[in-house]
Structures are given as structure tokens and as C-alpha cells.
C-alpha positions as CSV (number, residue, x, y, z in Angstrom):
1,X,57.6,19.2,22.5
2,X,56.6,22.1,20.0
3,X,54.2,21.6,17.2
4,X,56.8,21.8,15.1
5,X,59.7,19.1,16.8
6,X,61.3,21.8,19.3
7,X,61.0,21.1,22.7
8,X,60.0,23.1,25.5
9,X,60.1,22.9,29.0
10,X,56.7,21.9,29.1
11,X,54.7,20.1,26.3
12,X,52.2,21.8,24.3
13,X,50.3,20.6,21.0
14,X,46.7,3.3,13.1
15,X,48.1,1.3,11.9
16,X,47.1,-2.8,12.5
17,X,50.2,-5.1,11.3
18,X,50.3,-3.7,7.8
19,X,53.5,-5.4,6.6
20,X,52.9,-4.5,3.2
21,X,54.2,-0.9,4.3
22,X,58.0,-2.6,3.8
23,X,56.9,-1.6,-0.3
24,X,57.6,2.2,0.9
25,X,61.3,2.9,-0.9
26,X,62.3,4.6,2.0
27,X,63.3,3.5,5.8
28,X,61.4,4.6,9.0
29,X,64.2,5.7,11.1
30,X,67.7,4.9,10.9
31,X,68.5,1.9,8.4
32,X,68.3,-1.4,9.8
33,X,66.9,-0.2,13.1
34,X,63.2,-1.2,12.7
35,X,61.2,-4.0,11.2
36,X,57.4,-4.0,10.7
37,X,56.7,-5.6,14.0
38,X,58.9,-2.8,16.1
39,X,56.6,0.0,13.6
40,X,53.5,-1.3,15.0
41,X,55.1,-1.4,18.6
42,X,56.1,1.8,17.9
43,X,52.8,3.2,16.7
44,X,50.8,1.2,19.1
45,X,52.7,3.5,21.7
46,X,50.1,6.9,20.5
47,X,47.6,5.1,19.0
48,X,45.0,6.2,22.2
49,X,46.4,9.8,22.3
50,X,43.7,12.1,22.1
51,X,44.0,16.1,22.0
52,X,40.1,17.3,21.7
53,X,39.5,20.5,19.7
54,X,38.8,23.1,22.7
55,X,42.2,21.8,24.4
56,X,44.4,23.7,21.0
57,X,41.5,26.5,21.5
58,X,42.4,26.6,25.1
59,X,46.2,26.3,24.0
60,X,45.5,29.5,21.6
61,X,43.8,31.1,24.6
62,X,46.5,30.9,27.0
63,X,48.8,31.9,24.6
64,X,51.0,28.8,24.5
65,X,52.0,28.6,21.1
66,X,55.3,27.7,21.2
67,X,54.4,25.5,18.7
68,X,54.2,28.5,16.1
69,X,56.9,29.6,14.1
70,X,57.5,33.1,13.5
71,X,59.7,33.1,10.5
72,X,58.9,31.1,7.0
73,X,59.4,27.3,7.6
74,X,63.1,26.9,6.2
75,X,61.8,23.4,5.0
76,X,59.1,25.2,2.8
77,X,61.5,27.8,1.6
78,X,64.4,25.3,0.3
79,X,61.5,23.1,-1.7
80,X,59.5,26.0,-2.6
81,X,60.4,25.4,-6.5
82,X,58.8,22.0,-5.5
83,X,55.4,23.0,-5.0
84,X,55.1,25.9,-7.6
85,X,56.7,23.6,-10.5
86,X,57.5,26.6,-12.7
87,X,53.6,27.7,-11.7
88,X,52.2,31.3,-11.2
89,X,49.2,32.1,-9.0
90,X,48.8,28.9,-7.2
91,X,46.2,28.2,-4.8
92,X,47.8,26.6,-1.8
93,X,45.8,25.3,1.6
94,X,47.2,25.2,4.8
95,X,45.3,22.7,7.0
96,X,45.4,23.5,11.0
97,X,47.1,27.2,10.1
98,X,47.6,28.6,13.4
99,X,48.7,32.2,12.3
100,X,51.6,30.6,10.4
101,X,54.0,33.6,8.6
102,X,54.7,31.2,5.8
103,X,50.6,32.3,4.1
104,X,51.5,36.1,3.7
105,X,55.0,35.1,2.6
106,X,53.3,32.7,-0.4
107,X,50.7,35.4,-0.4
108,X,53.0,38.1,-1.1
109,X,54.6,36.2,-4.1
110,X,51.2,36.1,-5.6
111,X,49.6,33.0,-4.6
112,X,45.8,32.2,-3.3
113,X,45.8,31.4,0.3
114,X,42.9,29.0,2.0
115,X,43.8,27.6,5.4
116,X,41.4,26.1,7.8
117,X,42.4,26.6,11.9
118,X,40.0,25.6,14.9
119,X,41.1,28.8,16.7
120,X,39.7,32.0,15.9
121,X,41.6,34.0,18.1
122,X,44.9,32.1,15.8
123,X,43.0,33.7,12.7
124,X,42.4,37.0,13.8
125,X,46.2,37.4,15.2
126,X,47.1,36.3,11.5
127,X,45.8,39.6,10.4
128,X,46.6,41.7,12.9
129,X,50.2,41.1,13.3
130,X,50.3,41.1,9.2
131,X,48.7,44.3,9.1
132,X,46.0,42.7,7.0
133,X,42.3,43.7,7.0
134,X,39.6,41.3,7.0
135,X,35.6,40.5,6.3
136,X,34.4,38.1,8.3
137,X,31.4,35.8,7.7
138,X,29.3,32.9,8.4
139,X,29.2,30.0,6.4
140,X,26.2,28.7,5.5
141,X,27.1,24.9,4.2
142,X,28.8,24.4,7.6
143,X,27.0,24.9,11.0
144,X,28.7,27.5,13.5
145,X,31.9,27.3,10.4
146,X,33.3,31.1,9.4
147,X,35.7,32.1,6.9
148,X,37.9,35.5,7.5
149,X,38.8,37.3,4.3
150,X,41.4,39.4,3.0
151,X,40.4,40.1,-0.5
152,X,43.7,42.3,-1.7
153,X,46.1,39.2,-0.7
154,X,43.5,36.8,-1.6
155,X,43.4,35.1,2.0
156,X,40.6,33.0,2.8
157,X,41.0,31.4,6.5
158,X,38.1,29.2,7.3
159,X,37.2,28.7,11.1
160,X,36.0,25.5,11.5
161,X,36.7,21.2,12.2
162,X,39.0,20.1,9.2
163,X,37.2,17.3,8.6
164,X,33.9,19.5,8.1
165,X,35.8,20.4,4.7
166,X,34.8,19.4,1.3
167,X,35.5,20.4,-2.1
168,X,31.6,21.7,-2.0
169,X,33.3,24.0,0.4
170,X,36.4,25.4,-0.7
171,X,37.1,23.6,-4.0
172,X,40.9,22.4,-4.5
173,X,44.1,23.1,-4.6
174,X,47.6,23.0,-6.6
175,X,49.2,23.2,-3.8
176,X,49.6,22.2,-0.2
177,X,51.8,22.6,2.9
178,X,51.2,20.5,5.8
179,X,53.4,21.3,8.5
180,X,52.0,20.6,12.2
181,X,48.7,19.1,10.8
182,X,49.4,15.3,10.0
183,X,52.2,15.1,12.9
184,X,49.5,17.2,15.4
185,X,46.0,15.4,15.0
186,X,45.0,12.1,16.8
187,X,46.7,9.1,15.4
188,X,43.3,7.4,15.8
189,X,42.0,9.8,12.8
190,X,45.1,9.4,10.0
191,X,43.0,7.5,7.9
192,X,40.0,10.0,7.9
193,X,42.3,12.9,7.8
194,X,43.7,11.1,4.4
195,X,40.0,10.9,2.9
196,X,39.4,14.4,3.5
197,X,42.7,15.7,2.1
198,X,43.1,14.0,-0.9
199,X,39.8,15.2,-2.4
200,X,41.0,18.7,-2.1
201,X,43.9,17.6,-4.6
202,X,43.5,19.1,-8.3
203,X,45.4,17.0,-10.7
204,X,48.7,19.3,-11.0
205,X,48.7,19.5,-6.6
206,X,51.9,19.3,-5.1
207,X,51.6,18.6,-1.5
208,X,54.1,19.0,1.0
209,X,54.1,17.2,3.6
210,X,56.8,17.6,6.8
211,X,56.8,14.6,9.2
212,X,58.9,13.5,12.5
213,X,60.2,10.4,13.7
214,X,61.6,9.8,17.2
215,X,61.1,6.9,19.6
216,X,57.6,7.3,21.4
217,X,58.3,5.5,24.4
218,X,60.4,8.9,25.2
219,X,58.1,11.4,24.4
220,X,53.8,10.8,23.8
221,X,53.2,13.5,21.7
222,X,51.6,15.9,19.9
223,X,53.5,16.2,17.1
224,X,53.2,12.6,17.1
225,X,55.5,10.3,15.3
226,X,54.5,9.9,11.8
227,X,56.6,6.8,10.1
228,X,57.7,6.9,6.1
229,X,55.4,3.4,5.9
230,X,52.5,5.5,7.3
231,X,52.6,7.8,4.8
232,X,52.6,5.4,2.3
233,X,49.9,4.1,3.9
234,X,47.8,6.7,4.1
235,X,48.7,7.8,0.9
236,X,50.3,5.5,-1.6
237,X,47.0,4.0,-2.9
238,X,46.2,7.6,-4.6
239,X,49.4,9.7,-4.9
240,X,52.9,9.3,-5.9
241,X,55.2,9.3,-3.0
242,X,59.1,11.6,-2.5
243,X,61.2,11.8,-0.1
244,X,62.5,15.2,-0.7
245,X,64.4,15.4,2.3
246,X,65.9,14.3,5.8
247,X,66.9,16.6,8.5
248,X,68.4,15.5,11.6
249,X,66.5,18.0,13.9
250,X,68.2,16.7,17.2
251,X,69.3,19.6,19.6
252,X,70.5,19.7,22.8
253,X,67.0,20.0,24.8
254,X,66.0,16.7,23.2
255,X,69.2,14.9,24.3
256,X,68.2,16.7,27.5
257,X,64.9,15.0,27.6
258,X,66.9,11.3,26.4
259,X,66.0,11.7,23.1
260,X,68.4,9.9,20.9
261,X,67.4,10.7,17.1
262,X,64.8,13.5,16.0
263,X,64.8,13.4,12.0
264,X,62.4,15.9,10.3
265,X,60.8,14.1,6.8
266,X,59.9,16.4,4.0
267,X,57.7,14.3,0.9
268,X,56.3,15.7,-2.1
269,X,52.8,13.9,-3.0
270,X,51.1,14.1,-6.0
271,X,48.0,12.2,-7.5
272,X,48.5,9.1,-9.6
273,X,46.9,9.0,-13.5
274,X,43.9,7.1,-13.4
């Protein structure tokens, strides 16, 4: 399965008994179809996954990238109105970027741009194929960490570990779109992937976040299956939690593969008053 829930012919890229997830205000799959118990089951299922950094820079490498998509996320274009909230000049950050199309789109409309992206061959194609020139320099807070620059669009792509981040680093943000980052890094690490994202939050962020749910015992992942009590989980103790909207994403390679629902989550987050 594809990064972004599309399958391929060949794949490419905890929770412990929290019941108090059944607060969320919206279901993990189809209604009535899970209980707490079955979530954990469920999760339990990808828990061990693990996808080490050089395999995506190998991935990036051998150019399979199916997981990219080459035109603007249609979920981040419907709910665009979302995450600006009437705002000009936003400064939006794209964890895990790959060369993603949807940064010189926001780019072009104005906006600031800081991704981060383990790949530096992803970063470099970013610009090239975008006709975009770029600096590129060393970063001296973070050991063996560069950012590429493109000062006339305001693009700032940081080559580094995500979780080497810090506001220290890059400051925050009004904005943020995560698709193929939450659903894409080891289950194992939701909890310090939270920690590290929320900081980068300014107090008028609008975070978008795109999630998947489909039964695990079909398909191991990555994108791994991200359920709505997860997210308030991971989340719900800081920000204010949306369901934008539900997509059935099912196609016919994923009935194919015995897939028999593939549902595509869009939330809004945003921080709660202290």
C-alpha cells in the first residue's frame, strides 16, 4: 500500500487498554463494528512494525515513491478555507514532505513553507521539478541536520530526523498538514511524535491531519492504521478535536487484496485555552 492509502502491486512506505478513548465523539470504523477491546486487538496487530530511517532513504533512492502524489491532495484543497481561517501569509509545516506538490501550491498563494524530510534526494527533486532555486546549508543546532532554501517562495525544507525538531529550531506554525506522516512513522513512536508536534503549534494553528483505517490483520503497513480514539489520544489532552471529513477510499485493488473497508479521516486540531 501507497503512503497515501493506494495500493500497489508491491508495498512500499500504542496504545495499552485505554478505554477512556470511547470519550472520542466519533467512531473507529464503521458504527457498531468495534469496541475498545477489538481497538487494542487491532492496534496490537502493528504495534512492533518498524520502518528505520535509511529503509524511506533507500525507498527515495530506488525511486519507489509510489507513495507520492503528484497533484495537490484533493483532501487539502476541499478544507483549505479550514486551515487559513480567513488568514493571509500563513506559515504552514509539512512533517515527512517527500517532494509533496501541495508546498509550491500553498507557496504560490502566498504562504511560508517549512517541511522537514529524511531524504535529501526527495528535497532536491522538490526544487528541481518546481523549477525552484535553492541555498543549501548546514545547521549548526542539529548535528549532520541541513535546511534547503528558496528565499523568493519562502521555502525552507529541513533535512533531518523529525524528532530532532524543536521550536529552538524552526519556531511554529499557524498551520499544519500532515498527510503520510502520523499514518507512515512506527506506531511504537505516536506518543513521541505527539510531543514533538504539538510544541510547534502557535495559538491560532490549524492542523490537518489525514488518517486511515482498515483492518490490519489484511494489510501490516506503512501507512499504518491510525484509529479516531488514537488521535484523541495522542492529542485530546492539548487540542480541540474535528472530524472534518470521511472518505470511503476503497477501490478495486484493495478489494483485490481482501480488503473490505478503506476510509480516509480528515480532523482539524487546534490548541485548547489554558
Amino acid at each position: 500500500m501507497r503512503r497515501d492509502g493506494q495500493m500497489d502491486s508491491c508495498t512500499d512506505r500504542q496504545t495499552n487498554g485505554h478505554c477512556a478513548a470511547h470519550q472520542a465523539k466519533v467512531s473507529l470504523h464503521r458504527p457498531g463494528q468495534t469496541d475498545c477491546h477489538q481497538t487494542s486487538r487491532m492496534l496490537k496487530t502493528q504495534e512492533e512494525r518498524v520502518i528505520e530511517l535509511k529503509e524511506w532513504e533507500q525507498r527515495w533512492m530506488e525511486n519507489r515513491i509510489s507513495f507520492h502524489k503528484p497533484q495537490v491532495h484533493e483532501m487539502l484543497a476541499s478544507k483549505i478555507d479550514k486551515a487559513l481561517a480567513g488568514r493571509k501569509g500563513v506559515r504552514f509545516f509539512f512533517p515527512l514532505c517527500g517532494k509533496a506538490v501541495d508546498m509550491k501550491w500553498l507557496a504560490d498563494m502566498g504562504h511560508s513553507i517549512v517541511g522537514v524530510e529524511i531524504s535529501e534526494k526527495a528535497i532536491q527533486q522538490f526544487f528541481m521539478e518546481n523549477n525552484l532555486t535553492y541555498s543549501e546549508e548546514r545547521i549548526a543546532a542539529l548535528h549532520g541536520a541541513k535546511v534547503f532554501r528558496n528565499l523568493e517562495k519562502n521555502i525552507s525544507l529541513y533535512n533531518c530526523d523529525l524528532y530532532n525538531l524543536s521550536t529552538s529550531v524552526v519556531g511554529q506554525f499557524g498551520a499544519i498538514w500532515d498527510r503520510g506522516s502520523l499514518v507512515a512513522i512506527n506506531p511504537r513512536d505516536r506518543e513521541k511524535y505527539a510531543s514533538t508536534i504539538v510544541p510547534l503549534m502557535a495559538n491560532d494553528c490549524k492542523y490537518l491531519l489525514d488518517t486511515l483505517l482498515y483492518n490490519p490483520e489484511i494489510y501490516e503497513g506503512p501507512p499504518f492504521l491510525v484509529p479516531d480514539e488514537e488521535v484523541h489520544l495522542l492529542f485530546g489532552e492539548r487540542c480541540n478535536i474535528e472530524l472534518l471529513h470521511s472518505k470511503d477510499s476503497m477501490m478495486d485493488v484493495h478489494r483485490d487484496l481482501g480488503f473490505d473497508y478503506l476510509t480516509e479521516h480528515v480532523f482539524l486540531l487546534t490548541l485548547k485555552s489554558i
